[in-house]
Legacy VTK file of the C-alpha trace (Angstrom):
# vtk DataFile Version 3.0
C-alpha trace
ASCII
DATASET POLYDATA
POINTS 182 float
-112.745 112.747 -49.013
-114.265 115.674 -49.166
-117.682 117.014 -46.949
-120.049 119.286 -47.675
-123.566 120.223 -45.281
-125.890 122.188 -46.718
-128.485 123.664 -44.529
-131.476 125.895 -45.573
-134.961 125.554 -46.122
-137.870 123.826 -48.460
-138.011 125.322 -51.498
-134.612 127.343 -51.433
-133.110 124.105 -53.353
-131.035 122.628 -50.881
-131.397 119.021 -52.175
-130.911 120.614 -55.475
-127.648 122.136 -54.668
-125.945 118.854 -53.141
-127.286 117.162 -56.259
-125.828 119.505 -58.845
-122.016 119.887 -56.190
-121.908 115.857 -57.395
-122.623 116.460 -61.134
-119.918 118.633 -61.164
-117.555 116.606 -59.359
-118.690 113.200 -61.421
-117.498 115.589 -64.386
-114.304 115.969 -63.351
-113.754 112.442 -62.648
-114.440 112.410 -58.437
-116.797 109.678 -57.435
-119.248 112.008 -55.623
-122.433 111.155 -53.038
-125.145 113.541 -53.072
-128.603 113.191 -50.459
-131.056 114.929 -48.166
-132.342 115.028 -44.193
-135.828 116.453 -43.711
-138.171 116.304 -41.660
-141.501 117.872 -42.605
-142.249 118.187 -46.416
-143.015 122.027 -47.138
-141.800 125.344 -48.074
-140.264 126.863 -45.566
-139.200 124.089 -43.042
-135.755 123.315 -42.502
-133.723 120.964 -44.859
-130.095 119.746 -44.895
-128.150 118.431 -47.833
-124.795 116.265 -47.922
-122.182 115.828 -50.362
-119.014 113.966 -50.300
-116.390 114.057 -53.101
-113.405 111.614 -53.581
-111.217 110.016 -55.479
-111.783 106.575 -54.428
-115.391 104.790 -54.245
-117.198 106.063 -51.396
-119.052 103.390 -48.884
-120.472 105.406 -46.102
-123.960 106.485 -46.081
-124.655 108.279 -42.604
-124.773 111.799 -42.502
-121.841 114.541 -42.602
-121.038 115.643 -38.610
-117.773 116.962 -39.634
-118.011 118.659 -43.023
-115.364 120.346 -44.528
-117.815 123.058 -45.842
-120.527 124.186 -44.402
-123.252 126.295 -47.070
-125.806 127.974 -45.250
-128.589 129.181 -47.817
-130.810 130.630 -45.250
-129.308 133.094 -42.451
-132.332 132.961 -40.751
-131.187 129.180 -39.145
-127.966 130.936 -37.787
-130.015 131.838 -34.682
-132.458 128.649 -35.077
-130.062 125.379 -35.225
-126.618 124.715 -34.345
-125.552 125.248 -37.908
-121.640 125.839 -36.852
-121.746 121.905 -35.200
-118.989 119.667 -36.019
-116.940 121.923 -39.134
-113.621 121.480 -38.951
-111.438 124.353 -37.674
-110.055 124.247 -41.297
-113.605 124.215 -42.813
-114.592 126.499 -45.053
-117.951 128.314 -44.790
-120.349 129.913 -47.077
-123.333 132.011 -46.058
-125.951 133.635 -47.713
-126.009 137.096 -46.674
-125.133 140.948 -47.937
-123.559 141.043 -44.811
-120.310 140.707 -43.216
-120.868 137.777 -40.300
-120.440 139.596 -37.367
-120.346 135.848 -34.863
-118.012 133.215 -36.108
-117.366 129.845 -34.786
-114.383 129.077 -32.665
-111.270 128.576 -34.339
-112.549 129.410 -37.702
-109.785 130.753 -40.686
-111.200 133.941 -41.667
-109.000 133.248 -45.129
-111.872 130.339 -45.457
-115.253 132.072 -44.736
-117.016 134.620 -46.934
-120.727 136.009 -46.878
-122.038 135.844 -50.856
-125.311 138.042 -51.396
-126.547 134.415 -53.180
-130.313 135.501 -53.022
-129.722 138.600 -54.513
-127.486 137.463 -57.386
-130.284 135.129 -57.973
-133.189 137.698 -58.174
-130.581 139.460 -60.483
-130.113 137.043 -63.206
-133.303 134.718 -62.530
-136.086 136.945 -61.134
-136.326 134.410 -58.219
-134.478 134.408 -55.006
-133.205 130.977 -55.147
-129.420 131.122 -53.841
-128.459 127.743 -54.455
-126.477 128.123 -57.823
-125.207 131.330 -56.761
-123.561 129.420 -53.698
-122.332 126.666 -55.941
-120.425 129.171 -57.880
-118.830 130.833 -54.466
-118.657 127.586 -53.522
-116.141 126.663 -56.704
-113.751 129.764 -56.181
-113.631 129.904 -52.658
-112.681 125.626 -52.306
-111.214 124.733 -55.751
-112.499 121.251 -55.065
-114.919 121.817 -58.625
-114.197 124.043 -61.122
-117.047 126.823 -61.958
-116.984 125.437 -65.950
-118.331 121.407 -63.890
-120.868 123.625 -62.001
-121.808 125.091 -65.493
-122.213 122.222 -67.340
-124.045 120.162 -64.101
-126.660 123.303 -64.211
-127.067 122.890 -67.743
-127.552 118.881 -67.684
-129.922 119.245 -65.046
-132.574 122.520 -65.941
-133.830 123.369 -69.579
-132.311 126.349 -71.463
-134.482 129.276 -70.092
-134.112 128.143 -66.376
-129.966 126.955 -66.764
-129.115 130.342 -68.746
-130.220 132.397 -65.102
-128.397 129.948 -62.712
-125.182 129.645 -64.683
-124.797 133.834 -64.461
-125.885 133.799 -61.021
-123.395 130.774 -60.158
-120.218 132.871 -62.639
-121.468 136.276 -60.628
-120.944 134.885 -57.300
-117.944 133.303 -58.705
-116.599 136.444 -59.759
-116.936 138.230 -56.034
-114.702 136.018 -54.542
-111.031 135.645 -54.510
-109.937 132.806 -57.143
-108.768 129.681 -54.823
-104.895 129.552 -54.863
LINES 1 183
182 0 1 2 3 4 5 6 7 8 9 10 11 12 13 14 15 16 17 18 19 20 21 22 23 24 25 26 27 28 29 30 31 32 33 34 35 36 37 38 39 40 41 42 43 44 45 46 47 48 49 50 51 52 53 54 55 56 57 58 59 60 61 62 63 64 65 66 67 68 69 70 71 72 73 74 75 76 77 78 79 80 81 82 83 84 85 86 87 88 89 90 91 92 93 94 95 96 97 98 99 100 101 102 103 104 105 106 107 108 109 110 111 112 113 114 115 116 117 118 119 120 121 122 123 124 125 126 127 128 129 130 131 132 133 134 135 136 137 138 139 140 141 142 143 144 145 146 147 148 149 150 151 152 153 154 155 156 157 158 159 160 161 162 163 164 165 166 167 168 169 170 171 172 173 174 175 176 177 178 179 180 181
């Protein structure tokens, strides 16, 4: 099985992104768990997002402690929460950011981390800062666990044509900055 934590904030589409990460793996045939942990309701508060993929039927229901990815859509929490808790030493971990991430939990493979500038790609091709499709795509090329065409089509089943036509070239530009997964 694989785990995926997605932390952020309200209104960044968090609960969105874990949401459309199993569409994409229901497409290709995963049995996939998608659901949210908030607290207070409103823009701008913290939210995290889980998502497990696998090939068999998937029972559990508590949240991820150990994810195998770890998407960050808001750097701001990297100094806020303990974002870095419980990913595996072979996790892989996307963040939000222009930047290069200068602190980097213990352990970490470099070969699994990248920073994708997800808000910007989204301002880009949307006119809104909203980095979660952006991340999906980085998320597809950087894992290989979905393929960017399943993140396509679950952005497309899921927003009408005006919204889905910004997401998908956000999702295939941050797709396109990072190295293919071998």
């Amino acid at each position: 099985m694989f785990q995926v934590r997605i932390h952020g904030r309200g209104g960044q589409g968090v609960v969105t992104a874990a949401e459309l990460l199993s569409l994409a793996a229901f497409d290709e045939g995963h049995h996939a768990q998608a659901f949210p942990s908030f607290g207070s309701e409103r823009t701008g508060a913290p939210v995290v997002s889980f998502c497990r993929i696998a090939d068999h039927p998937i029972r559990t229901r508590e949240p991820i402690m150990r994810p195998d990815c770890l998407i960050v859509q808001d750097p701001t929490l990297l100094h806020q929460v303990d974002l870095f808790s419980g990913l595996r030493d072979d996790g892989y971990l996307l963040i939000n950011s222009s930047r290069e991430l200068e602190q980097l939990p213990d352990g970490q493979r470099r070969d699994r981390i990248r920073s994708v500038p997800a808000s910007e790609l989204a301002r880009q091709h949307m006119g809104r800062p909203v980095p979660n499709a952006a991340l999906l795509g980085a998320f597809a090329a950087l894992t290989g666990v979905v393929s960017l065409a399943s993140v396509e089509r679950a952005i497309r089943s899921r927003f009408p044509a005006r919204v889905a036509d910004g997401n998908v070239a956000a999702a295939a530009a941050a797709y396109d900055l990072e190295p293919a997964h071998a």
